[in-house]
C-alpha positions as CSV (number, residue, x, y, z in Angstrom):
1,X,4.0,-23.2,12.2
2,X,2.2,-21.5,9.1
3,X,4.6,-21.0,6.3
4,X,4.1,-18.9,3.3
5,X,3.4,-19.7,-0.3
6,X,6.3,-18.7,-2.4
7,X,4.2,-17.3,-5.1
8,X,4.0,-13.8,-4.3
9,X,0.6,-13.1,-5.9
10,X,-2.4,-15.1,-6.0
11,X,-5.0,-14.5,-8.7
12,X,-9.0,-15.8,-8.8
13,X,-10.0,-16.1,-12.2
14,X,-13.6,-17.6,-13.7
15,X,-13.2,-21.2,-14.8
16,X,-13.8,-22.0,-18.4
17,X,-14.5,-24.9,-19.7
18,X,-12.7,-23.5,-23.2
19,X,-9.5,-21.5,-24.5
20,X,-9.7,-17.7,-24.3
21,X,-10.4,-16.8,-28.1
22,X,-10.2,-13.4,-30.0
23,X,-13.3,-12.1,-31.1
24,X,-13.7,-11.4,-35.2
25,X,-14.8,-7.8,-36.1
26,X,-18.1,-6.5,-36.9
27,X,-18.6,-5.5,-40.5
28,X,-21.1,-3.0,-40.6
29,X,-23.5,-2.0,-43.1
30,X,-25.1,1.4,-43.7
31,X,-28.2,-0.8,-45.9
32,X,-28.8,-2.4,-42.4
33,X,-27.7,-0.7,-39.2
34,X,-25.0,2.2,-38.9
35,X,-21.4,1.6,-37.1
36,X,-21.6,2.3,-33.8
37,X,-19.0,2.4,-30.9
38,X,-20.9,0.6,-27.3
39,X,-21.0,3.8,-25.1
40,X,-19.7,6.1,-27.1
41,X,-21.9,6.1,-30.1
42,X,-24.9,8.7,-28.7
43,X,-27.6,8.0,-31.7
44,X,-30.8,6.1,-31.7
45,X,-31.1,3.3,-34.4
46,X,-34.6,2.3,-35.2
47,X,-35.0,-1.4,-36.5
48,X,-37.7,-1.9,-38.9
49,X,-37.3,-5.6,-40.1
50,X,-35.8,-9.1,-38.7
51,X,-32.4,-8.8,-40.5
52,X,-31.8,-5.2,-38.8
53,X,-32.7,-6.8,-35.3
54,X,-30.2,-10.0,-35.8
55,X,-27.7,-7.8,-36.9
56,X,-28.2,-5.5,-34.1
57,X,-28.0,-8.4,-31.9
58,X,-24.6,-10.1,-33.3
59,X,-23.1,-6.2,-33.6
60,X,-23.7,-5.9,-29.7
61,X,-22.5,-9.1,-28.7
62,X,-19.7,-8.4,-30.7
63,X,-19.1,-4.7,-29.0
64,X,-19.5,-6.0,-25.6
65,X,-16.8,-6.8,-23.2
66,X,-18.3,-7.4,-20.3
67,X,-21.6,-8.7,-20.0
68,X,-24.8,-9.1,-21.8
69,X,-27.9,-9.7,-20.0
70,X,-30.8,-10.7,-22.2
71,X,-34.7,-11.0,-21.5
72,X,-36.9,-13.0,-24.7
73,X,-40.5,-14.5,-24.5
74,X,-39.3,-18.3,-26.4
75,X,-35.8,-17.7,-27.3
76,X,-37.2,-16.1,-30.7
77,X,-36.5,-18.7,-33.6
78,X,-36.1,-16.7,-35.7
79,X,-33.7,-14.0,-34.3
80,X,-31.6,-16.5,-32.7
81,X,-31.3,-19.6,-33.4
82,X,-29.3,-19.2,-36.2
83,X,-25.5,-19.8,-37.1
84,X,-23.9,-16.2,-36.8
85,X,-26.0,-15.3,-33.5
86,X,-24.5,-18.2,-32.0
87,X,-21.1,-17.9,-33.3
88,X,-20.9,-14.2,-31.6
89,X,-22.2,-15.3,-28.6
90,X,-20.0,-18.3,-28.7
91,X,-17.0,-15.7,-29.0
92,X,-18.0,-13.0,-27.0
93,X,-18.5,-15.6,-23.8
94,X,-14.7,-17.1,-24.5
95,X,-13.3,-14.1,-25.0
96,X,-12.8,-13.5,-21.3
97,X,-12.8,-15.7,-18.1
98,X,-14.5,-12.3,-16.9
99,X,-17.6,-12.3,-19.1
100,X,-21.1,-12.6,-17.7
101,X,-23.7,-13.8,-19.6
102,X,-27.5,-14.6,-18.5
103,X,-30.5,-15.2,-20.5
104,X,-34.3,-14.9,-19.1
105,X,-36.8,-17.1,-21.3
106,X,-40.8,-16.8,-20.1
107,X,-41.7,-20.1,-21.9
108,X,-38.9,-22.3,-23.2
109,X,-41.0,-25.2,-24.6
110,X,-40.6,-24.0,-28.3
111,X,-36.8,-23.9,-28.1
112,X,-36.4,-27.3,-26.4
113,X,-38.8,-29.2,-28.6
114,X,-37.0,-27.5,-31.7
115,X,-33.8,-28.3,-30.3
116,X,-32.2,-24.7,-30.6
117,X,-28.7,-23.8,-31.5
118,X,-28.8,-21.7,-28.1
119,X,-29.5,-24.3,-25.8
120,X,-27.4,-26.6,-27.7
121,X,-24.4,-24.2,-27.5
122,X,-25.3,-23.4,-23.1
123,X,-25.2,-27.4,-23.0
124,X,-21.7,-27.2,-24.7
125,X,-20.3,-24.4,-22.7
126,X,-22.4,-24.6,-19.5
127,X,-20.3,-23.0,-17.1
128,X,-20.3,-19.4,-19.4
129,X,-24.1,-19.3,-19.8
130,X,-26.3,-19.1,-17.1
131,X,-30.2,-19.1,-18.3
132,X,-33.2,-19.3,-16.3
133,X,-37.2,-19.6,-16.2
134,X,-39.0,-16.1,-15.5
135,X,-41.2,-16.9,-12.5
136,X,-44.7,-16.6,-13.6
137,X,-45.4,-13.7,-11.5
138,X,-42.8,-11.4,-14.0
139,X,-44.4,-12.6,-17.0
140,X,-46.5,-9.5,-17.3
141,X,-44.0,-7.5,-17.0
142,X,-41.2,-8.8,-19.0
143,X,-39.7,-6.8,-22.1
144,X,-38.1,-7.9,-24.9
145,X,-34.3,-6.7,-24.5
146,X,-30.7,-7.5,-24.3
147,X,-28.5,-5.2,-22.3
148,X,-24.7,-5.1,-23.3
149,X,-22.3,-3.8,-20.5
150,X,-25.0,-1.7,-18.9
151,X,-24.6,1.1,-21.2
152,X,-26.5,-0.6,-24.9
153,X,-29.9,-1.4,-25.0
154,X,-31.5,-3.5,-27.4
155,X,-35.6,-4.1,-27.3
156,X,-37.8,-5.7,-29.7
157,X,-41.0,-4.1,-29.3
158,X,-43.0,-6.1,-32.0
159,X,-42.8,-9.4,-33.8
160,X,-45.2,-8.7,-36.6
161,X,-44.0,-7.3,-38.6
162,X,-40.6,-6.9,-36.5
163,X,-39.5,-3.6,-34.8
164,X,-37.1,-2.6,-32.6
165,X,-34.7,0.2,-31.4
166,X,-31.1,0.4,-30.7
167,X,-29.0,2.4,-28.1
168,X,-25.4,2.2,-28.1
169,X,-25.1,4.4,-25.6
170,X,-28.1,4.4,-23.1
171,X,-26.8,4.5,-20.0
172,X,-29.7,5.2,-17.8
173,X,-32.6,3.5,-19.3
174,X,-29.8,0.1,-19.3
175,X,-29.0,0.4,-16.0
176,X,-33.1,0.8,-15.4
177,X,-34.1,-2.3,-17.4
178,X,-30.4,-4.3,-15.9
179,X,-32.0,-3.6,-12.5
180,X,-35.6,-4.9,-13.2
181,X,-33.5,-8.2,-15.2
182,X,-31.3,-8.6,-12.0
183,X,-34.6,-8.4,-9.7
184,X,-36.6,-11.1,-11.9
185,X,-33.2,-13.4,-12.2
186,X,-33.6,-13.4,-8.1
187,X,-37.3,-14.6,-8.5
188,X,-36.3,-16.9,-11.7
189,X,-36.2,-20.7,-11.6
190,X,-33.1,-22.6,-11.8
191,X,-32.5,-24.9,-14.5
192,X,-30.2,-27.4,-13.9
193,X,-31.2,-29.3,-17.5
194,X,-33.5,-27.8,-20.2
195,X,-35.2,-31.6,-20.3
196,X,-36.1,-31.2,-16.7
197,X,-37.9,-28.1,-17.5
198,X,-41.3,-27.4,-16.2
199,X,-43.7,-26.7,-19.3
């Protein structure tokens, strides 16, 4: 004879590995980028140095409450591995058993032989940061972009000397490039341990 539960509601949630934690707020700064509200904010911000791409980074991380999908050629030393990128990441995936983060890296070899505060932070917190291997059939096709919520869109278009663009609110060209990410992501390669790489 089946008998009922006596709790009236059962609830899935995403296990963590960590406590929920509130997120700090951005502190904008008109000297680097302007403050913007994720999918509200209807402007175009144009990056035109490394400091206004990091804190374009951290400011979306910190907007996002969802997810944030990001696509980068060696895990960019110099954008991210670096205290205050990781911190916001490190917030904005414990923020929520909801949250959905995945990073695409076309050759990892520099970050693991580096030892960066990225993969050093997914080791920590495996089970809230998913990051894979673009399959070497994507590689020519790959941009350098992080998508927040499917609305923001961040790309790097060059690395010397460093440029970039922002869109807070971008709908369609996010959900564009967040298809193409969730296309390569299929074809990616699985990592199970960044020391078991293939390089």
């Amino acid at each position: 004879e089946f008998i009922t539960p006596e709790t009236e509601h059962l609830t899935i949630v995403k296990s963590a590995e960590v406590n929920i934690v509130e997120r700090p707020k951005m502190v904008f700064s008109d000297e680097l980028i302007p403050q913007f509200q994720l999918g509200v904010s209807d402007i175009r911000i144009e990056l035109s140095h490394l400091v206004m791409l990091q804190q374009a980074a951290i400011a979306l991380l910190n907007e996002a409450q969802r997810e944030i999908l990001i696509i980068t050629p060696d895990l960019e030393h110099d954008r991210f591995d670096n205290d205050d990128f990781c911190e916001a990441l490190s917030a904005f995936v414990r923020s929520s058993r909801y949250t959905n983060t995945r990073i695409l890296i076309a050759d990892p070899q520099l970050a693991i032989e580096d030892g960066h505060r990225v993969i050093k932070l997914m080791r920590r917190i495996s089970s809230l940061i998913e990051i894979r291997q673009v399959h070497e059939h994507d590689l020519e096709h790959i941009q350098t972009i992080i998508i927040a919520d499917n609305v923001g869109l961040l790309r790097c278009t060059n690395r010397d000397p460093w440029q970039g663009s922002l869109l807070p609110k971008g709908t369609p060209y996010a959900q564009q490039m967040r298809n193409q990410f969730m296309e390569f992501w299929e074809r990616a390669d699985e990592i199970t341990d960044f020391r078991e790489l293939k390089i």
